[in-house]
C-alpha positions in Angstrom: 64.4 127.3 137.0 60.7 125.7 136.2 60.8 121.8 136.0 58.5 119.2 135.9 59.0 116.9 138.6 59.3 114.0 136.4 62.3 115.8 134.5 64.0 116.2 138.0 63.2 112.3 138.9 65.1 111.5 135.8 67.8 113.5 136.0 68.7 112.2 139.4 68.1 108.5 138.0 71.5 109.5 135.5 73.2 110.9 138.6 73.1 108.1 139.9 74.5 106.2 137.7 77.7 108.0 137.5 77.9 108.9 141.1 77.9 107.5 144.6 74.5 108.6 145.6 72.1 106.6 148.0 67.9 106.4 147.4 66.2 106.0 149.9 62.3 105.3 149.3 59.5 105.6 151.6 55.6 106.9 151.3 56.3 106.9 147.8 59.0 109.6 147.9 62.9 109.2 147.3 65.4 110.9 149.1 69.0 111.1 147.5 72.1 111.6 149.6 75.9 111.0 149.0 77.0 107.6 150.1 78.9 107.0 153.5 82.3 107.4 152.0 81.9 108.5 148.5 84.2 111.0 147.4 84.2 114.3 147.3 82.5 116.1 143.9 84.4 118.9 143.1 86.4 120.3 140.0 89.8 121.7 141.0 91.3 124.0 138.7 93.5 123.2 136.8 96.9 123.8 135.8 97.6 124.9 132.2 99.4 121.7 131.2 96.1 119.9 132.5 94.2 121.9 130.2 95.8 121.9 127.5 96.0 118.1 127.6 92.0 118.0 127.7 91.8 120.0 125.2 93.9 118.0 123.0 91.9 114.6 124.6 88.3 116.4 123.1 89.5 117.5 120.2 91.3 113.9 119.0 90.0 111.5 120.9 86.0 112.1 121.5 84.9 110.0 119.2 86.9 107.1 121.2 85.4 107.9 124.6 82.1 106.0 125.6 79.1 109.0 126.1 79.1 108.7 129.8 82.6 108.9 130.1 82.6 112.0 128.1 79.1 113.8 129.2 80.7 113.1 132.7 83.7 114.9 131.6 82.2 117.9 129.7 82.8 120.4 133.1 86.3 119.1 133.0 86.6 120.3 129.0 84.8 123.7 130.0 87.0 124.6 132.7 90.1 123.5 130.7 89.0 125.6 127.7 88.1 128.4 129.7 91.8 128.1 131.5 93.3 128.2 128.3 91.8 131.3 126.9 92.7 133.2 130.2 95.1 135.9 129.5 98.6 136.5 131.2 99.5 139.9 131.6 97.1 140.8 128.6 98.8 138.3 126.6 97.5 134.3 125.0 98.5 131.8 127.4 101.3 129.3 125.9 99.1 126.6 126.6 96.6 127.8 124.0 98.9 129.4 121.3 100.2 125.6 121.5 97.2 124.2 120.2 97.6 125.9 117.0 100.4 125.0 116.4 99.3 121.3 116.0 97.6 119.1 114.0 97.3 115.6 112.9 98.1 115.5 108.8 95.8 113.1 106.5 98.0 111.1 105.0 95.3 110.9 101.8 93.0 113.1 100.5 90.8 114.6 103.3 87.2 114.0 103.6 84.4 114.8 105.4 83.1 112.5 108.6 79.6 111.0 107.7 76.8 111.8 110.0 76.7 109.9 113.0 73.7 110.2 115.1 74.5 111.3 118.6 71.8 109.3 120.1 72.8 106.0 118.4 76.2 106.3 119.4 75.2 107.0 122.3 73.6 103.9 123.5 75.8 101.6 121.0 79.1 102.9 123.5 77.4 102.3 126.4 76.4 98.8 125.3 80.1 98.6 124.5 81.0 100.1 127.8 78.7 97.7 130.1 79.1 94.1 128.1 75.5 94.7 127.0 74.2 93.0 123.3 73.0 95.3 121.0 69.7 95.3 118.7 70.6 97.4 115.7 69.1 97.7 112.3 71.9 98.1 109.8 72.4 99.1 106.3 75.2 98.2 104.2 76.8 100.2 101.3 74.6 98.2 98.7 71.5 99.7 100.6 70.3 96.5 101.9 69.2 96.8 105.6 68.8 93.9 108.2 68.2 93.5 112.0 69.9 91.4 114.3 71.5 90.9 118.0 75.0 91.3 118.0 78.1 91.5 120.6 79.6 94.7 120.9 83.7 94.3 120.7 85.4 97.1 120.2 85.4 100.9 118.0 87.6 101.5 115.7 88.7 105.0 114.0 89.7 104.7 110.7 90.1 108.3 108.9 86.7 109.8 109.1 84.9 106.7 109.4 84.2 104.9 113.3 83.7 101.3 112.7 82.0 98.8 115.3 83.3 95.7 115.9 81.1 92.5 116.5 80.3 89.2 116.9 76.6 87.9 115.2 75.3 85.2 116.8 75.5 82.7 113.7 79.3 83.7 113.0 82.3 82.4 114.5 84.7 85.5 113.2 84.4 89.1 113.9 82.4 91.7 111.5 83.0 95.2 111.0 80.0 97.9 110.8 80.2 101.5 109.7 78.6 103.1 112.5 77.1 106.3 110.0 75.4 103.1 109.1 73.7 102.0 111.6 69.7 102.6 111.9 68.6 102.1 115.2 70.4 100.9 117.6 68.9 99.5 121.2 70.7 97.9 124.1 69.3 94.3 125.4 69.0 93.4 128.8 71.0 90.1 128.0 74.5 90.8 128.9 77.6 88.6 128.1 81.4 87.9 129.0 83.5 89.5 126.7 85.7 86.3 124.8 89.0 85.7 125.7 90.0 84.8 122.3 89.1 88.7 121.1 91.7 91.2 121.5 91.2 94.6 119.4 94.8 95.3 118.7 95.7 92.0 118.0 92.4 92.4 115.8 94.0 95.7 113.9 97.5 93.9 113.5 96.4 91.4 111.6 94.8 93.8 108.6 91.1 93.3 109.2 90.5 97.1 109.1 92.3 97.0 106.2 90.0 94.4 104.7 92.2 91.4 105.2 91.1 88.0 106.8 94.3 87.6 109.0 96.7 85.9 106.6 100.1 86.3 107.0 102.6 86.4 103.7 106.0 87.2 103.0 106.3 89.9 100.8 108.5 91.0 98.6 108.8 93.9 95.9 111.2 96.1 93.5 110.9 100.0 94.1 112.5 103.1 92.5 114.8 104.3 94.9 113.9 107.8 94.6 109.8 106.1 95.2 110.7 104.0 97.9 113.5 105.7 100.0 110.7 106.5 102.7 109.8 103.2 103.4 113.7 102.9 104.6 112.3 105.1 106.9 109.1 104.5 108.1 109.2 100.3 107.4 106.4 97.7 107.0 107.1 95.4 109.8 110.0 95.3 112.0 111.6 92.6 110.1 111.7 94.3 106.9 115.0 94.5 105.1 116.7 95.1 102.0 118.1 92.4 99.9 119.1 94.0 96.9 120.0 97.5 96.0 121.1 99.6 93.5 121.5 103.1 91.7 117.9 102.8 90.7 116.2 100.0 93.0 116.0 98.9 96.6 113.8 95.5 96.5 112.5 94.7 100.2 111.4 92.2 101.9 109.0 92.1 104.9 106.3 89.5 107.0 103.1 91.5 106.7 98.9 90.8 106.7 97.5 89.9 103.0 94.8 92.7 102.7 93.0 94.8 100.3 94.3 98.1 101.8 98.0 96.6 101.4 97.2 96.1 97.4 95.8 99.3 97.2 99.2 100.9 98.8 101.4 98.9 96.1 98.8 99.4 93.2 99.3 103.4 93.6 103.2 103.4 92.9 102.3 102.4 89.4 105.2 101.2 87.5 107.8 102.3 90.0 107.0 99.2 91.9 107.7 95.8 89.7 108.1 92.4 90.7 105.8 91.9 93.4 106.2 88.7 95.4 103.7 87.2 98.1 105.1 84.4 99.8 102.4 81.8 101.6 102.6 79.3 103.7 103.0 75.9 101.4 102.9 78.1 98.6 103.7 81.6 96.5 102.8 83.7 93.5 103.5 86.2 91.7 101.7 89.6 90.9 
């Protein structure tokens, strides 16, 4: 295989930043070697159940994964995909007949993911990944672009669309960015502690991917019974309950996050939902 010398420098350079690997440097040459100790490199091969969960990781959770943890990965999802597609006795291994017959349902209309560029999520998940701040250039849905330095706290998956969230420098609360848009993206060399007072689930519970600030309401609403007998199933909040019924109604009540997401889920029962209540602290309306 014909390579440039430089090309080989730099792909030992990534090597070792995944890997246990010493340089040693003298007369301007480097010599590489496996660290005293450093484990073993090897991919064992694995069992069918191993496989099958990779394949299920790739397929459902790659966007989540930071690049390095996923490029260092990749001979782990080749060997699992090439495990699984083995025959047994001339016959499709379990393991890989299960895989279609899976599959995460959208729960609205389906659409198709924007573009992402692989490079910029590239280096915006490792600046995730290491604590790093990150130069971008971003555009937002008016088509307005702007650069700044921001702190890299978390991704989110929503549907289609990957959100970043961050701190800006001049802000005190937490923005979210559509990664699709996203510019350019560079990683400083500034690197900071990530804040104690951030926590992404936390972050998610309290609506703000749904486009809510955090406000906690009581809520309370009227529903067709034939309309609402799913949410007897699958309930808002874990202190949801029912405190009227009839024939034709159930009205609930339930502690949930005022958002725009949560308007947008009553809005679309039409008229089968009446009576809508939101309870605040010190004070309540009527919708």
């Amino acid at each position: 295989i014909e390579q440039s010398l430089r090309t080989i420098q730099r792909h030992l350079q990534l090597l070792c930043m995944y890997y246990q690997i010493t340089i040693h440097s003298q007369n301007n040459s480097h010599y590489y070697s496996w660290s005293l100790g450093a484990p073993k490199f090897d991919i064992p091969r694995l069992t069918e159940y191993q496989s099958l969960l990779l394949a299920l990781t790739k397929e459902h959770l790659s966007a989540l994964l930071p690049s390095n943890v996923q490029n260092s990965m990749e001979a782990f999802f080749e060997s699992a995909q090439k495990q699984l597609q083995e025959k047994e006795h001339g016959k499709n291994k379990l393991g890989n007949e299960w895989l279609g017959k899976v599959c995460v349902a959208p729960t609205s209309q389906p659409l198709l993911p924007p573009q992402i560029d692989d490079e910029i999520f590239s280096v915006v998940s490792s600046a995730l990944y290491h604590n790093k701040y990150l130069e971008i250039e971003y555009r937002n849905q008016e088509g307005k672009s702007h650069t700044a330095e921001v702190m890299p706290l978390g991704l989110a998956q929503q549907g289609t669309n990957i959100y970043l969230v961050v701190r800006y420098q001049w802000a005190k609360d937490e923005r979210n960015l559509a990664l699709h848009r996203i510019q350019k993206a560079k990683i400083s060399i500034r690197s900071f502690e990530r804040p104690l007072d951030f926590k992404l689930d936390e972050y998610k519970t309290k609506g703000h991917f749904g486009f809510g600030n955090g406000t906690q309401i009581q809520l309370e609403f009227s529903i067709d019974k034939r309309t609402g007998f799913h949410i007897t199933e699958t309930p808002l909040s874990l202190d949801q309950k029912i405190i009227e019924e009839s024939d034709e109604h159930y009205r609930f009540q339930a502690t949930v996050f005022e958002s725009d997401m949560l308007n947008w889920w009553l809005t679309a029962f039409g008229d089968n939902v009446w009576d809508i209540e939101k309870i605040q602290i010190n004070h309540s309306f009527h919708v």
